[in-house]
C-alpha positions in Angstrom: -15.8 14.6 -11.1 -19.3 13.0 -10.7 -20.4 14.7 -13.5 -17.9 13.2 -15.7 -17.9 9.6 -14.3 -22.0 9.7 -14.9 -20.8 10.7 -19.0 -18.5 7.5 -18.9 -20.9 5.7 -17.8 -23.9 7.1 -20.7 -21.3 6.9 -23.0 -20.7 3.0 -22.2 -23.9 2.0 -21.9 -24.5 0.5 -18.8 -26.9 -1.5 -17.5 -29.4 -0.7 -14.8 -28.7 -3.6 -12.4 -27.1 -3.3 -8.9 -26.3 -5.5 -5.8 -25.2 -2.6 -4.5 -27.0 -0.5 -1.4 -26.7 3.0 -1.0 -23.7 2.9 1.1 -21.5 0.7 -1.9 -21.9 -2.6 0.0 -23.3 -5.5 -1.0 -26.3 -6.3 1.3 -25.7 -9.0 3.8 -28.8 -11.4 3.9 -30.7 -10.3 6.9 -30.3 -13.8 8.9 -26.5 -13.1 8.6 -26.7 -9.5 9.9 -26.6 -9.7 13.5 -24.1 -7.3 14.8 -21.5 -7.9 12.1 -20.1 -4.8 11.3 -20.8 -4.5 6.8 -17.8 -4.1 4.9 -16.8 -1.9 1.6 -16.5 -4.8 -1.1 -13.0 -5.5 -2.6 -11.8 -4.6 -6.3 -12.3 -8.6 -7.1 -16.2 -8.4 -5.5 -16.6 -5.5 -7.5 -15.2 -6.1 -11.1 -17.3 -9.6 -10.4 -20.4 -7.5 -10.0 -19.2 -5.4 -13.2 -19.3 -8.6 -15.3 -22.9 -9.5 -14.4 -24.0 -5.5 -15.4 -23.7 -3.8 -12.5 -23.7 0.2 -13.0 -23.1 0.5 -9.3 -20.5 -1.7 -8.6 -18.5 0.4 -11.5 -19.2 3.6 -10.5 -17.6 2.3 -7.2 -14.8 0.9 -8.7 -14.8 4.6 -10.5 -15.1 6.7 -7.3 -11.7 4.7 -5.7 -9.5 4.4 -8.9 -10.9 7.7 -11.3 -8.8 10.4 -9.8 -5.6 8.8 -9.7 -5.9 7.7 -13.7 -6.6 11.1 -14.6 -3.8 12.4 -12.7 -1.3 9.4 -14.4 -2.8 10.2 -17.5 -2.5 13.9 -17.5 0.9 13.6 -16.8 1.8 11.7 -19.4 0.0 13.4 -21.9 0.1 16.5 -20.8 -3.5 18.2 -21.0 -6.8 17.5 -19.2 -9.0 16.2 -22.4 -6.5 14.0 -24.0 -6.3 12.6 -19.9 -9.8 12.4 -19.6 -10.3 10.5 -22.8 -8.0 7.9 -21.7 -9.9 7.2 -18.3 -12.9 7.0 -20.1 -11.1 4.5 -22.4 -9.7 2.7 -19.2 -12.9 2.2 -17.8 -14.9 1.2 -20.6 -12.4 -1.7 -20.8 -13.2 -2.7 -17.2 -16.9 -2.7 -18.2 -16.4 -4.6 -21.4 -13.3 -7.2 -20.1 -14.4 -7.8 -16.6 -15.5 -11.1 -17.1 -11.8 -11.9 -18.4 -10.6 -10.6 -14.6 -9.1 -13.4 -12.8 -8.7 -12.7 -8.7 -5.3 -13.2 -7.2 -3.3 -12.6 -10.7 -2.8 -8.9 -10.0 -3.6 -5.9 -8.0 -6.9 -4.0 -9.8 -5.7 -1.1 -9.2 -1.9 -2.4 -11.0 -3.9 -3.2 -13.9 -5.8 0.0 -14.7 -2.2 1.4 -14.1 -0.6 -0.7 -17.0 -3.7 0.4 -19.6 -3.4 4.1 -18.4 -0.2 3.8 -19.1 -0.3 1.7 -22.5 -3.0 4.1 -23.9 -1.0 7.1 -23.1 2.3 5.2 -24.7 0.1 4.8 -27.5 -1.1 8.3 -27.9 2.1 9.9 -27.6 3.3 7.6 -30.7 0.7 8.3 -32.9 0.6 12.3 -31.7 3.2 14.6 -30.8 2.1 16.4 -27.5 0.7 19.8 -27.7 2.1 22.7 -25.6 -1.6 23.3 -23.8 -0.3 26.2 -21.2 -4.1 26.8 -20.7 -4.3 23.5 -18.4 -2.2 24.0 -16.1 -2.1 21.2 -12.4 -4.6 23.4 -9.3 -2.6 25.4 -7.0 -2.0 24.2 -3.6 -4.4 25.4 -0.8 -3.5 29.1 0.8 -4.1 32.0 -0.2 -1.1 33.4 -2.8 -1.8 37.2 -4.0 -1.7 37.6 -7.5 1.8 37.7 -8.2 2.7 35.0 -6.5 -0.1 32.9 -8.4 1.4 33.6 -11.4 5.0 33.0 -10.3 3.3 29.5 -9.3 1.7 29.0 -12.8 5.0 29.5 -14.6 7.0 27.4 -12.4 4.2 24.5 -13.0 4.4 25.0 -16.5 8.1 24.7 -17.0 8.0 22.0 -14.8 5.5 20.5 -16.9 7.0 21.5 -19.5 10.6 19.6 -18.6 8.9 16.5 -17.8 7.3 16.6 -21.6 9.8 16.5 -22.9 11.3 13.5 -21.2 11.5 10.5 -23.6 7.9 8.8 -23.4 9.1 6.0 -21.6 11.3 8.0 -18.9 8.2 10.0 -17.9 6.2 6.9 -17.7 8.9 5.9 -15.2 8.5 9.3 -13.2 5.0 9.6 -13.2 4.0 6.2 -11.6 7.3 6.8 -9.3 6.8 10.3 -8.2 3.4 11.5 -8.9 1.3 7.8 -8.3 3.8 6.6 -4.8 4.2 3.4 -6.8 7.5 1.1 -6.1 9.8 0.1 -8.4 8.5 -3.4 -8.8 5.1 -2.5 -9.1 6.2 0.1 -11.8 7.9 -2.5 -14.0 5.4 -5.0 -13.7 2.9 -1.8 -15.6 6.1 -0.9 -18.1 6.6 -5.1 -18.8 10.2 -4.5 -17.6 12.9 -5.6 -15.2 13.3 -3.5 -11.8 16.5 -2.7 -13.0 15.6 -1.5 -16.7 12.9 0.8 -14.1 15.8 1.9 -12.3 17.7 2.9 -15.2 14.6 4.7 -16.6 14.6 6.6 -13.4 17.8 7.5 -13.2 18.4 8.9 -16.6 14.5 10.7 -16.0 16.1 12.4 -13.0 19.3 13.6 -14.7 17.5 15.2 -17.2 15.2 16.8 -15.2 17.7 18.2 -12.7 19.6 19.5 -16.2 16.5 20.8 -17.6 15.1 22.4 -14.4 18.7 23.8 -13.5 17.8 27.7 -14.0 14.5 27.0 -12.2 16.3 25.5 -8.7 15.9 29.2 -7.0 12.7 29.0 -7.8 11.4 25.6 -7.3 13.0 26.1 -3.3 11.2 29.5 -2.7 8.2 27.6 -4.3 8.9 25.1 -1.3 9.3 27.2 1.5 6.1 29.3 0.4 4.3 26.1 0.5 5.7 25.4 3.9 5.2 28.2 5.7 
């Protein structure tokens, strides 16, 4: 993951500057330190410090959000280079816009959620997804012999499989629901929808997937209580 966040930020160009200390605060003048405890900068005091050219501020902003926009967008699009495309794309945008950020209109982290999620909506448009079995999601921590790897690996993949072929935006729907823990409101606010145009998405998602996973439902519970016991 660092090594890819530093290509992000080569690729973007960023400048040198930091108000940044080692620890990813910004340092307190020293009359004002006292005892008070130093705390981690919000997303506002960060995209701020993005807009006057700080590298450190984004790679801060990178370590919080990254991971969760590569997991959204790998989801959507199905393969790891097409996701990590788009969070380079993402986060360029941050670097380029943040002087256009306004505090107190929306979350951050909502935001880089809505242009994940537009960039995959775009891509799957302009490209039908490919079948990549060879990137398949990491397997759970254990310690699985060989067979039961693979049984693991197939089930993932005809999971994955079933929720590619969802209409694009039904799986949008499911992925910021289920995979990103994000509420319905927050989820049409992203899509530019009603919460009840979300809830419809959902519900037909969720159909489909129980119809398209029905053969798999042995599996997908001995899957479970593996992973439980």
């Amino acid at each position: 993951m660092a090594d890819r966040r530093l290509e992000i930020l080569r690729g973007a160009g960023f400048g040198r500057r930091s108000r940044l200390d080692e620890a990813g605060m910004f340092p307190m003048p020293a009359h004002a330190r006292g005892n008070i405890r130093l705390e981690q900068p919000s997303d506002d005091e960060l995209v701020a410090a993005v807009a006057s050219g700080d590298e450190a501020a984004c790679r801060a902003l990178m370590d919080r959000h990254l991971t969760r926009i590569l997991v959204l967008a790998r989801r959507m699009l199905g393969n790891q280079a097409d996701a990590e495309e788009v969070a380079q794309e993402v986060f360029l945008r941050v670097w380029t816009h943040a002087d256009r950020w306004e505090p107190g209109q929306a979350r951050f982290g909502t935001w880089l959620h809505r242009v994940a999620t537009n960039l995959c909506l775009d891509r799957l448009r302009k490209n039908r997804p490919t079948d990549d079995i060879d990137e398949m999601p990491d397997l759970a921590s254990g310690d699985p012999g060989p067979h039961r790897q693979l049984e693991q690996r197939e089930l993932a993949a005809r999971v994955d499989a079933a929720l590619q072929a969802l209409p694009e935006r039904q799986r949008a729907a499911i992925v910021l629901s289920h995979y990103q823990g994000l509420g319905n409101l927050e989820t049409a606010d992203i899509l530019g929808v009603t919460v009840e145009a979300v809830e419809s998405l959902l519900s037909r998602a969720r159909r489909q997937l129980r119809l398209s996973l029905a053969t798999e439902k042995d599996d997908l519970l001995r899957s479970d209580k593996v992973s439980a016991s």
